[in-house]
MINU-617540 format. One record per residue (C-alpha): x negated, y negated, z negated. Coordinates in steps of 0.02 Angstrom, whole numbers, plus 50000, padded with zeros to 5 digits. Each point is the difference from the previous one (the first is absolute). Layout:
{{X, Y, Z}}
...
! end
This chain:
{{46166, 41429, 44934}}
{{50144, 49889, 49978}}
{{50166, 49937, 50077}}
{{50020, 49812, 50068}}
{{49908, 49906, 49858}}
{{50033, 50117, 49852}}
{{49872, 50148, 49955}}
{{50049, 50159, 50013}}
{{50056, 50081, 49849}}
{{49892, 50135, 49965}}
{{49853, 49879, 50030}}
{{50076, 49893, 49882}}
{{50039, 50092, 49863}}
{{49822, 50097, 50008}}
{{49905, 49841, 50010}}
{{50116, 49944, 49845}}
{{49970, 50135, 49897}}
{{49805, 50025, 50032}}
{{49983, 49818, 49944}}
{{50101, 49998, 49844}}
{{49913, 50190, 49943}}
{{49843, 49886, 50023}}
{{50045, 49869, 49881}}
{{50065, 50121, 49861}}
{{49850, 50102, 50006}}
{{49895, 49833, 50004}}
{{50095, 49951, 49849}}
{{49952, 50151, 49917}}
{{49839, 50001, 50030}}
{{49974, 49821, 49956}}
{{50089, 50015, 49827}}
{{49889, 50140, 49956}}
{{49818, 49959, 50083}}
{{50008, 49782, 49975}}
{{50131, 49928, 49904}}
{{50002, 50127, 49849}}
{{49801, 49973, 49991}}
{{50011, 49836, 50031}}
{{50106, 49965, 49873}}
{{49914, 50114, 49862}}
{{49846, 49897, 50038}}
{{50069, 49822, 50007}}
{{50116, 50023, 49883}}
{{50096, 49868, 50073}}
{{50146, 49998, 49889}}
{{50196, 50107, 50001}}
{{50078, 49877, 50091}}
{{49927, 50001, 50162}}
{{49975, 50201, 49986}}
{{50192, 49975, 49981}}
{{50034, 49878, 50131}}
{{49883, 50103, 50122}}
{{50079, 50146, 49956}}
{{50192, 49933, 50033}}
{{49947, 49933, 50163}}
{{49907, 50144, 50093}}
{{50154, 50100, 49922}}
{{50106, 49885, 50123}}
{{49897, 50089, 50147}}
{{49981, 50164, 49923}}
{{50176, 50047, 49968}}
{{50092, 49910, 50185}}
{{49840, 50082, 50067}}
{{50030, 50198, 49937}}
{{50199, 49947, 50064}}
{{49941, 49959, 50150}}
{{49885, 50173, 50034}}
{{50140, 50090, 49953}}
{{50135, 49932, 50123}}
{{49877, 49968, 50133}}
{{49932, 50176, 49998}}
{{50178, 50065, 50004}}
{{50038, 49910, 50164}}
{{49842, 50077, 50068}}
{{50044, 50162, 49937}}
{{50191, 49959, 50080}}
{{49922, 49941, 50162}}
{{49871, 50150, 50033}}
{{50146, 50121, 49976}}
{{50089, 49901, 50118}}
{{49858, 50023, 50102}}
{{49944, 50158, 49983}}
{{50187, 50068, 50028}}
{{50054, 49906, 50111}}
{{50176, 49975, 49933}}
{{50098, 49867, 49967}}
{{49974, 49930, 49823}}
{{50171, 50026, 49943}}
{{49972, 50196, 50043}}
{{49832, 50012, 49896}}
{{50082, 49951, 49865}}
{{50136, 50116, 50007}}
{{49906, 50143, 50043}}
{{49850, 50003, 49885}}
{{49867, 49978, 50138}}
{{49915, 49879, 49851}}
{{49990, 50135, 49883}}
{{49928, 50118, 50160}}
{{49878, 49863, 50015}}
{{49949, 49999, 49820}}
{{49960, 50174, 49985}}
{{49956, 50061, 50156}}
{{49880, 49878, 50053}}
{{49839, 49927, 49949}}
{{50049, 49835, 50008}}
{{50126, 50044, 49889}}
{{49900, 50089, 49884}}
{{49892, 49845, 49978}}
{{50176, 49892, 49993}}
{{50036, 50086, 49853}}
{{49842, 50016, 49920}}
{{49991, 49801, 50015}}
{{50165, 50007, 49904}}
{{49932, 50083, 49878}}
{{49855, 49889, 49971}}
{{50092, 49830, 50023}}
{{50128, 50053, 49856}}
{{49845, 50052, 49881}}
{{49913, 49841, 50045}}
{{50155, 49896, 49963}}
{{49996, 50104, 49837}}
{{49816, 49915, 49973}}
{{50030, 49840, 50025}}
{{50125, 49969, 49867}}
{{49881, 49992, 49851}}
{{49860, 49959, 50139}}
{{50120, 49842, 50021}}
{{50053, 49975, 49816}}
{{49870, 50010, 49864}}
{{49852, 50054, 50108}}
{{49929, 50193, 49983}}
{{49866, 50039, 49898}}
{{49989, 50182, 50031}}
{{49869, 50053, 50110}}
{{50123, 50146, 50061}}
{{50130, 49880, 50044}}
{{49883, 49880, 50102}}
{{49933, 50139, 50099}}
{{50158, 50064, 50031}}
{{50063, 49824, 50072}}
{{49843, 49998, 50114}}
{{50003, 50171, 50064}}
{{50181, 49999, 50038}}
{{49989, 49838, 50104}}
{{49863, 50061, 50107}}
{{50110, 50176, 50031}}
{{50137, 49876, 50028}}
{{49907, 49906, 50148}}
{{49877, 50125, 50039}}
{{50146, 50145, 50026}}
{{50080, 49869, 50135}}
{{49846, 50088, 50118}}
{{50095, 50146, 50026}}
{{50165, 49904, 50086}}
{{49865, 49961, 50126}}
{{49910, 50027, 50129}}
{{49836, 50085, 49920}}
{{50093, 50155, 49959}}
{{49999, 50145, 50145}}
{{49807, 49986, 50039}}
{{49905, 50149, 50000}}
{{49825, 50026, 49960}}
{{49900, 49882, 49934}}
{{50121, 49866, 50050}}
{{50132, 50092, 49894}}
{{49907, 49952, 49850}}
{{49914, 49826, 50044}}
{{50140, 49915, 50069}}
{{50100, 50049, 49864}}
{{49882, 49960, 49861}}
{{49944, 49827, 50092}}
{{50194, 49938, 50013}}
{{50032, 50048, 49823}}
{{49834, 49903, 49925}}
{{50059, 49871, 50120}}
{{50172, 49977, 49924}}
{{49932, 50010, 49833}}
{{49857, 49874, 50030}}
{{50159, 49884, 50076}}
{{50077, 49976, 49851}}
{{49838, 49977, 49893}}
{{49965, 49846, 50105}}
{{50165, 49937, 50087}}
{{50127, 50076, 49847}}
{{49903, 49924, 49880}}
{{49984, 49810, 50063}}
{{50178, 49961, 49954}}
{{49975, 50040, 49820}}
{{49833, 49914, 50004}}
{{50096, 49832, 50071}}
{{50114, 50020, 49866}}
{{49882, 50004, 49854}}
{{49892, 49853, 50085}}
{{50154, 49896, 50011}}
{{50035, 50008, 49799}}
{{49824, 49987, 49945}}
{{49868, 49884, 49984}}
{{50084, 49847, 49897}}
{{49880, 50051, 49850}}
{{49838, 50079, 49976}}
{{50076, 50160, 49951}}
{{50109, 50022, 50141}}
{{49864, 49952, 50104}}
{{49900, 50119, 49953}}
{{50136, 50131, 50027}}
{{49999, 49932, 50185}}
{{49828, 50024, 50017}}
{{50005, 50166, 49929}}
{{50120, 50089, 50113}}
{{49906, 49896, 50146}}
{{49855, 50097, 49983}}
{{50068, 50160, 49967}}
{{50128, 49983, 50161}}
{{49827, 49936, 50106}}
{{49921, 50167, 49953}}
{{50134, 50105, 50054}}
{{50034, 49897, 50137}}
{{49835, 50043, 50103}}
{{50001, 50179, 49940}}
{{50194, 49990, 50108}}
{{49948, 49886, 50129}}
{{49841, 50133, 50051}}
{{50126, 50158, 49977}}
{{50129, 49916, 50120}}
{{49864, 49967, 50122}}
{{49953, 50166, 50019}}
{{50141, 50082, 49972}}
{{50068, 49873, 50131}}
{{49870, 50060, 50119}}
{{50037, 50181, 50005}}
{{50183, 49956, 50027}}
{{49969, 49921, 50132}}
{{49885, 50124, 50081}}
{{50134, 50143, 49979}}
{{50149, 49864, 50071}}
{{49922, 49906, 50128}}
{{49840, 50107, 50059}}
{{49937, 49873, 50115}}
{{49995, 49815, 50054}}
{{50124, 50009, 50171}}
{{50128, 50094, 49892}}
{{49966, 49834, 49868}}
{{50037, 49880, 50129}}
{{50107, 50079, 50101}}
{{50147, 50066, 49894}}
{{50112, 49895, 49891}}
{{49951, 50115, 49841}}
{{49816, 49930, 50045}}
{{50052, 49828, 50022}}
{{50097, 50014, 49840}}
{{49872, 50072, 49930}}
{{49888, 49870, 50043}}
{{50080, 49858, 49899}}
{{49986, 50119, 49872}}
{{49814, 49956, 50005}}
{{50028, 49834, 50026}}
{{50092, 49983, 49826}}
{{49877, 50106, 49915}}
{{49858, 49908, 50058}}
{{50081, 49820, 49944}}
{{50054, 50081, 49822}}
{{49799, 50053, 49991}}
{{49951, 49843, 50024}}
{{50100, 49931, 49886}}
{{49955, 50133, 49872}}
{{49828, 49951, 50027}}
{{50028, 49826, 49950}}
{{50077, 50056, 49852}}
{{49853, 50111, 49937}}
{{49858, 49882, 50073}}
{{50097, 49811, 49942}}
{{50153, 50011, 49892}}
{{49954, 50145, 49896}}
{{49830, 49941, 49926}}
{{50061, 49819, 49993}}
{{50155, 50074, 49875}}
{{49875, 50108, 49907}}
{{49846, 49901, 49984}}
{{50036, 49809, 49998}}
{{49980, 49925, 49841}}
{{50111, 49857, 50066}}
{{50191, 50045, 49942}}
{{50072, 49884, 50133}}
{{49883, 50092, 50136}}
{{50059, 50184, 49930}}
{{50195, 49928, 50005}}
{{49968, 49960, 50185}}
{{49929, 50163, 50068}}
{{50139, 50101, 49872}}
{{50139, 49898, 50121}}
{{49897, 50019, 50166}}
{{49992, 50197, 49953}}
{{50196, 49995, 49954}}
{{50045, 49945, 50181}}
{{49869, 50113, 50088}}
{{50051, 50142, 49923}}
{{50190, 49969, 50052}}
{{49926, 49953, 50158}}
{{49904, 50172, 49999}}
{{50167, 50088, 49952}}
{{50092, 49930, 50155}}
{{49896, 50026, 50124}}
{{49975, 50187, 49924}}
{{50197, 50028, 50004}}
{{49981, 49963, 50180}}
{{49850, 50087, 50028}}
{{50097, 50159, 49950}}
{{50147, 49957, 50075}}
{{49890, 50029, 50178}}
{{49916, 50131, 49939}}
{{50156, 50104, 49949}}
{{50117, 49925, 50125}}
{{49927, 50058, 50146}}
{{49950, 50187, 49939}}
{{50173, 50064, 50033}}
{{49955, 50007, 50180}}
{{49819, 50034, 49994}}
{{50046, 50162, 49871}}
{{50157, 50043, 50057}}
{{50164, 50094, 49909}}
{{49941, 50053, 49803}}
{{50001, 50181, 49974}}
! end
């Protein structure tokens, strides 16, 4: 898993890349399901649309940079593994390009190519004057959840047969997807609390895409939690091989983080939310719109980490890609 104190570099650059394909699709799907709603409702005014807009496209673009170069080291690094030659040789002798179209992982690396370049493509009037077409929208949602959901088949649920050849499959995808509908989207959430709420109309904007995000929220939380389950069935399989092997301990504080980002969650829905939505008091509605900003960077964190275990430590428990 690593060497001294540094992690090892095909752990690293995985765990990088999962996390930032979470946040893009997260961005996406917040743009289209909250903050364009929200702000069609609230009418809160161009300038913050604007200012929202320039910020999240400050973690947008670095973010699609960062999938791209971090899923080329992975691509560099499995070659390197799967070969077994020095790197200096694979790139001199076209094992990447073997890789690429004679395997399934990279099938699926190019695929994601594909789809990351096309999304990019969406996001530029997504990001600039907002998108009114409903073609456009739907586009930018269903290309974000190929994006993350596609990252299923540079994993371990692929080779089952059977049954498990579909479920695991299907339950890892939905899992990724339902990832980036709660964790993706808290960062853009954060952002919007953070430059709303100093009038009524902005305020009301806030509490808009508060409710909307809570509703999605639980519909993710529920999906991860089962789809969590059956992962766990096919990977572990029992409680000595939980305890007793360092993906099961891993896994373990996996839980852990899960369990303290549900609670959190909860206090969210059961506290913060209504108090935003349903105080009459401005000064009470101002003080649950700030407690909500820092939760849901809180939230954020701890799910970066969260899939930082979960991904980390699958390289061992799934073995080389095929």
């Amino acid at each position: 898993m690593s060497v001294g104190n540094l992690p090892d570099p095909f752990v690293f650059a995985r765990a990088v890349h999962y996390a930032a394909t979470i946040f893009i699709a997260g961005a996406a799907f917040f743009m289209v399901a909250i903050a364009e709603p929200a702000f069609g409702i609230a009418r809160p005014g161009a300038s913050l649309v604007a200012a929202f807009r320039r910020r999240l496209a400050f973690i947008v673009w670095p973010g699609l940079v960062l999938v791209l170069l971090s899923g080329t080291a992975w691509l560099v690094l499995t070659s390197e593994s799967m070969s077994g030659e020095p790197l200096a040789d694979i790139l001199s002798q076209g094992m990447l390009w073997t890789v690429l179209s004679q395997t399934d992982f990279g099938n699926d690396w190019l695929a994601r190519l594909v789809m990351a370049c096309a999304l990019a493509a969406v996001f530029v009037p997504l990001l600039g004057q907002g998108v009114k077409a409903v073609w456009l929208r739907a586009a930018a949602v269903v290309l974000a959840a190929a994006l993350i959901g596609s990252l299923a088949w540079a994993g371990h649920a692929i080779g089952g047969r059977g049954v498990e050849g579909v479920l695991h499959p299907a339950a890892d995808v939905l899992h990724l997807i339902a990832a980036a509908a709660w964790v993706g989207v808290l960062v853009p959430l954060a952002l919007l609390l953070a430059i709303t709420g100093e009038d009524a109309a902005t305020l009301s904007a806030a509490r808009t895409a508060t409710l909307r995000f809570s509703k999605i929220g639980i519909a993710a939380v529920a999906t991860l939690l089962i789809t969590g389950i059956v992962n766990t069935l096919y990977l572990v399989g029992s409680v000595p091989a939980l305890l007793g092997t360092e993906y099961g301990r891993l896994l373990l504080c996996k839980m852990a983080l899960f369990a303290g980002m549900v609670g959190t969650a909860a206090y969210n829905w059961s506290q913060l939310t209504p108090a935003l939505a349903q105080s009459a008091s401005i000064t009470t509605a101002q003080q649950a719109r700030r407690r909500l900003c820092r939760n849901a960077a809180v939230e954020a964190f701890a799910g970066a980490r969260h899939h930082w275990y979960r991904r980390g430590a699958r390289h061992d428990a799934a073995g080389e890609p095929r």
